[in-house]
Backbone as a ProteinNet text record, in pm:
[ID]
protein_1_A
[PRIMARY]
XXXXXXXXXXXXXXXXXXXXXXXXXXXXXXXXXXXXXXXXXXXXXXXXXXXXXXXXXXXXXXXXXXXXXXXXXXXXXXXXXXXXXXXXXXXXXXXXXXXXXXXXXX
[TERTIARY]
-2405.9	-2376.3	-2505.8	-2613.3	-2719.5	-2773.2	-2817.2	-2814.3	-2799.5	-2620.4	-2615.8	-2598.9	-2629.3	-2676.9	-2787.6	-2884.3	-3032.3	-3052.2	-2953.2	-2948.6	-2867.9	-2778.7	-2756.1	-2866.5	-3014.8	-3091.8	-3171	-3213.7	-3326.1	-3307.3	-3202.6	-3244	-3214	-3144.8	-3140.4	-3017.2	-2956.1	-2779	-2737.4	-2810.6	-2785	-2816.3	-2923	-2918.3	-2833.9	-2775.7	-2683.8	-2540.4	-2484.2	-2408.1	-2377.1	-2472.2	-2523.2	-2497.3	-2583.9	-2554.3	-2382	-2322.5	-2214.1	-2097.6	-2078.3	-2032.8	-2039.1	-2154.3	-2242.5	-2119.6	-2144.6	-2154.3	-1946.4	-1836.4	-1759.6	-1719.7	-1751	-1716.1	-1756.5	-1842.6	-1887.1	-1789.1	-1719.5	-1678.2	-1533.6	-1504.2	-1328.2	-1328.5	-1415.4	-1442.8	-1414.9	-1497.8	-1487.1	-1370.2	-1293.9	-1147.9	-1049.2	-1045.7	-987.8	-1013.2	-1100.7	-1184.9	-1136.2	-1171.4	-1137.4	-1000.1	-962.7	-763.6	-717.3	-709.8	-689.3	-695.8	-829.9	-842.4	-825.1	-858	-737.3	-642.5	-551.2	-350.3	-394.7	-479.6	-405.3	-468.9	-560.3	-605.4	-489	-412.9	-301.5	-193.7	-119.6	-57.3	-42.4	-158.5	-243	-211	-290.7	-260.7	-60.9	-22.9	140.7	191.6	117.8	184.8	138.4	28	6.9	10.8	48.6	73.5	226.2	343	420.8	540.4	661.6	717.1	655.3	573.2	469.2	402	354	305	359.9	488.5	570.7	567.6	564.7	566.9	549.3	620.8	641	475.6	513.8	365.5	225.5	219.5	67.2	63.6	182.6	145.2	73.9	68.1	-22.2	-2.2	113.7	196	122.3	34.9	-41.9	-144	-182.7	-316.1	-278.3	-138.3	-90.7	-52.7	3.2	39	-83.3	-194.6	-273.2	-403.7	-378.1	-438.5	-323.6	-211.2	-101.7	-139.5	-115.6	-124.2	-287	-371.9	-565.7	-537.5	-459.2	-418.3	-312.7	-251.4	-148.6	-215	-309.9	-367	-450	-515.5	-569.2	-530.4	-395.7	-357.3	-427.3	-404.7	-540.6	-507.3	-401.4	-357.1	-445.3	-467.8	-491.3	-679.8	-743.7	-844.7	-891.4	-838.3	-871.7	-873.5	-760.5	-741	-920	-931	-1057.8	-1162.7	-1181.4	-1292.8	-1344	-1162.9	-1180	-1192.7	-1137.6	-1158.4	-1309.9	-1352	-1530.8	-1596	-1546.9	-1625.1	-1599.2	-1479.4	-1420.4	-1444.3	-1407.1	-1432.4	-1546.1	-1640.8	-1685.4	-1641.5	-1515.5	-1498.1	-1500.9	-1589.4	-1595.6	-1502.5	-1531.9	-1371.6	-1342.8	-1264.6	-1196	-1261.1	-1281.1	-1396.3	-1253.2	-1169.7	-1070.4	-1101.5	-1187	-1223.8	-1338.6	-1354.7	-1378.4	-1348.8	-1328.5	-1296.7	-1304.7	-1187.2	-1171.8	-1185.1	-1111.4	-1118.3	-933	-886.4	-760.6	-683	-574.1	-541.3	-405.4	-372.4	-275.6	-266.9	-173.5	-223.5	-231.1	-315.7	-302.5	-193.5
-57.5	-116.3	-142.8	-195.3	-215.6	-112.6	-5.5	153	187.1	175.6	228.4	172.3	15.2	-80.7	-83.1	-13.8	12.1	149.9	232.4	386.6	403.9	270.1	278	277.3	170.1	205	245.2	340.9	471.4	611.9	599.1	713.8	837	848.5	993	1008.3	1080.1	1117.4	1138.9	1232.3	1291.4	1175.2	1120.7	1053.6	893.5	863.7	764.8	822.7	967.1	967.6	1030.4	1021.9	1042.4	910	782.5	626.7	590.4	678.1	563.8	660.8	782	876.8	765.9	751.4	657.8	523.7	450.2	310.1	330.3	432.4	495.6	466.4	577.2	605	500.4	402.4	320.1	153	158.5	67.8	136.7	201.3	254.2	232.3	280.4	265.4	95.8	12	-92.7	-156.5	-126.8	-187.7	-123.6	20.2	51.5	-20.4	-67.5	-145.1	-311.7	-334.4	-484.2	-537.8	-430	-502.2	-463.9	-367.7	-326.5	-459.8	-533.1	-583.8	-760.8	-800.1	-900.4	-903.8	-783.2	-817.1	-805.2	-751.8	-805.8	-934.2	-955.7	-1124.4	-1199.7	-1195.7	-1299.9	-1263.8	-1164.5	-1119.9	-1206.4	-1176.9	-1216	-1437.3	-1498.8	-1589.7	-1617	-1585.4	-1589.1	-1647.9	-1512.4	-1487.8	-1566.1	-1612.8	-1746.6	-1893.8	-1910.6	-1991.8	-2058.9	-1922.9	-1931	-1988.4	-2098.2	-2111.2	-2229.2	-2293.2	-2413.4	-2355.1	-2219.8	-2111.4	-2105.8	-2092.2	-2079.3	-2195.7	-2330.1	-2480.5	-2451.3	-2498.6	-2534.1	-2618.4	-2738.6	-2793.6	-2797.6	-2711.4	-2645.7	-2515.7	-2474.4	-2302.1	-2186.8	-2189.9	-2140.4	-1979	-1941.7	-1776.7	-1739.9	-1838.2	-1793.3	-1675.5	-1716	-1615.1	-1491.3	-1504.8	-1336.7	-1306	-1346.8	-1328.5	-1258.6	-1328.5	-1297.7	-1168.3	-1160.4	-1015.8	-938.4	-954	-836.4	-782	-869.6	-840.5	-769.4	-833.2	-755	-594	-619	-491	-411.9	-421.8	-324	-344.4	-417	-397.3	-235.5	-177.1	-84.7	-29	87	126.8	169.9	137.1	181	344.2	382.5	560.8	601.8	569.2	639.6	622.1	527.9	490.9	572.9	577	701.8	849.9	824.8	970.2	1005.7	941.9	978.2	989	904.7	891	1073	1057.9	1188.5	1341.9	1338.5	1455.8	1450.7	1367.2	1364.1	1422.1	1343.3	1407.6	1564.5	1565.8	1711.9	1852.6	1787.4	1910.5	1872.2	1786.8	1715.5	1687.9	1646.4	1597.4	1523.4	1505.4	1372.8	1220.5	1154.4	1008.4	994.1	970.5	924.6	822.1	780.8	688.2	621.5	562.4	482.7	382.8	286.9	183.4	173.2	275.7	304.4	269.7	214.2	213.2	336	324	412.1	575	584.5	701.6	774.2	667.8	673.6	783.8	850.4	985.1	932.4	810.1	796.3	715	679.4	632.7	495.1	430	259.1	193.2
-622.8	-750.3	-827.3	-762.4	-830.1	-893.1	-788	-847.8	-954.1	-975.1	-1037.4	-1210.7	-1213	-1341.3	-1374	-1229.7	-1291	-1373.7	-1317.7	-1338.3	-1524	-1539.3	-1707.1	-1778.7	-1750.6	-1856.2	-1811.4	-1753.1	-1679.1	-1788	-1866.9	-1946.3	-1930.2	-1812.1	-1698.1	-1667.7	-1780.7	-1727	-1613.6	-1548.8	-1431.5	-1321	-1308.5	-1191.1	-1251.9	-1353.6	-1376.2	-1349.6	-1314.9	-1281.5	-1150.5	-1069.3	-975.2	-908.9	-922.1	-899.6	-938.6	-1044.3	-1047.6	-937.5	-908	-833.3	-684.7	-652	-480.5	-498.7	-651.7	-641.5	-605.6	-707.4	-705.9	-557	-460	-336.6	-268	-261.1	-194	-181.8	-330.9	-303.6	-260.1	-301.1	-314.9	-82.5	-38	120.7	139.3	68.4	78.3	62.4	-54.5	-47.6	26.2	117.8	210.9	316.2	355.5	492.3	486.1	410.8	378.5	354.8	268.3	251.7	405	453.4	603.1	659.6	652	774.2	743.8	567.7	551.4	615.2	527.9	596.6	734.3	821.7	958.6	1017.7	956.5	981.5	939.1	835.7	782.2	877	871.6	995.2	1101.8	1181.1	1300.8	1277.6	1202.8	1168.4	1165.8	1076.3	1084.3	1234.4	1293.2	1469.6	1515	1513.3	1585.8	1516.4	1483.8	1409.2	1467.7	1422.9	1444.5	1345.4	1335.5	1236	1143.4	1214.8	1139.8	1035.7	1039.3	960.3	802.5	829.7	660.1	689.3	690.8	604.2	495.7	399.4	273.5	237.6	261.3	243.4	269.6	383.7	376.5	295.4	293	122.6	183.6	373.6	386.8	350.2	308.2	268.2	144.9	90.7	-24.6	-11.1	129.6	134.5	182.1	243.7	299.9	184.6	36.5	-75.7	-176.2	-138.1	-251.1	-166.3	-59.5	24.6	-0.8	23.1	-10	-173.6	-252.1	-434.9	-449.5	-381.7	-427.9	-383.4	-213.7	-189.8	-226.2	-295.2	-417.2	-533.9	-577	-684.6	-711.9	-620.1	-617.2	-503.8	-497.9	-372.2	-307.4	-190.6	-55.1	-51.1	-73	-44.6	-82.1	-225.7	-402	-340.1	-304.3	-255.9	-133.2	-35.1	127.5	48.2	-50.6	-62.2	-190.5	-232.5	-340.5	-264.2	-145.7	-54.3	17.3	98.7	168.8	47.8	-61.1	-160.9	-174.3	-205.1	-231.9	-80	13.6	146.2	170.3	165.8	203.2	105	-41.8	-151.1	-240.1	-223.2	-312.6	-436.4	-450.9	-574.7	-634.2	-729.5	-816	-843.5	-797.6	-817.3	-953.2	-998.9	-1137	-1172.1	-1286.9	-1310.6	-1414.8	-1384.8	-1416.3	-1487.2	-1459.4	-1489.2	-1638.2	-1639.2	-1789.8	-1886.9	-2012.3	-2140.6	-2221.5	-2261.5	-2361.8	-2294.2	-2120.3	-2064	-2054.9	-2131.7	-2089.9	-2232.3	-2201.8	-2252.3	-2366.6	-2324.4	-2373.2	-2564	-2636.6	-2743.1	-2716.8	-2814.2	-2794.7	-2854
[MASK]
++++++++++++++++++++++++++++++++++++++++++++++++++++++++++++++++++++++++++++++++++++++++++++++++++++++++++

């Protein structure tokens, strides 16, 4: 990430899209890795826990709630699958998060 915020004002198309391609694949790995291993920490918690677990007044279903929602926020599929196309065909990731990359009208 740093990379590639140093690589916006370096002047150098190529190696700024070079950095954001790295920064791209690097995190999209990261939110495959991490939501993975949230939900099964909450999971995991649940099961031991047991039915004291859903209490109403400790809320504790919030945090399997809000790792479930970060992780459907950016499907993990849509994410492995951009990872492995770049490794396998080198193909470039969708740079989604863009402004003003989107096809449709406003």
């Amino acid at each position: 990430m740093q990379r590639a915020y140093v690589a916006r004002f370096g002047n150098n198309p190529q190696q700024e899209k070079d950095a954001n391609i790295a920064a791209e694949i690097e995190t999209a790995k990261a939110q495959v890795i991490v939501s993975e291993l949230v939900l099964r920490a909450a999971t995991e918690l649940f099961n031991a826990l047991g039915a004291s677990g859903v209490s109403v007044n400790k809320a504790l279903d919030r945090h399997w709630r809000n790792a479930r929602t970060a992780a459907s926020h950016n499907p993990l599929i849509y994410k492995a699958r951009i990872v492995g196309d770049w490794r396998i065909n080198g193909t470039e990731p969708p740079f989604v998060w863009q402004i003003g990359s989107g096809t449709g009208k406003a």
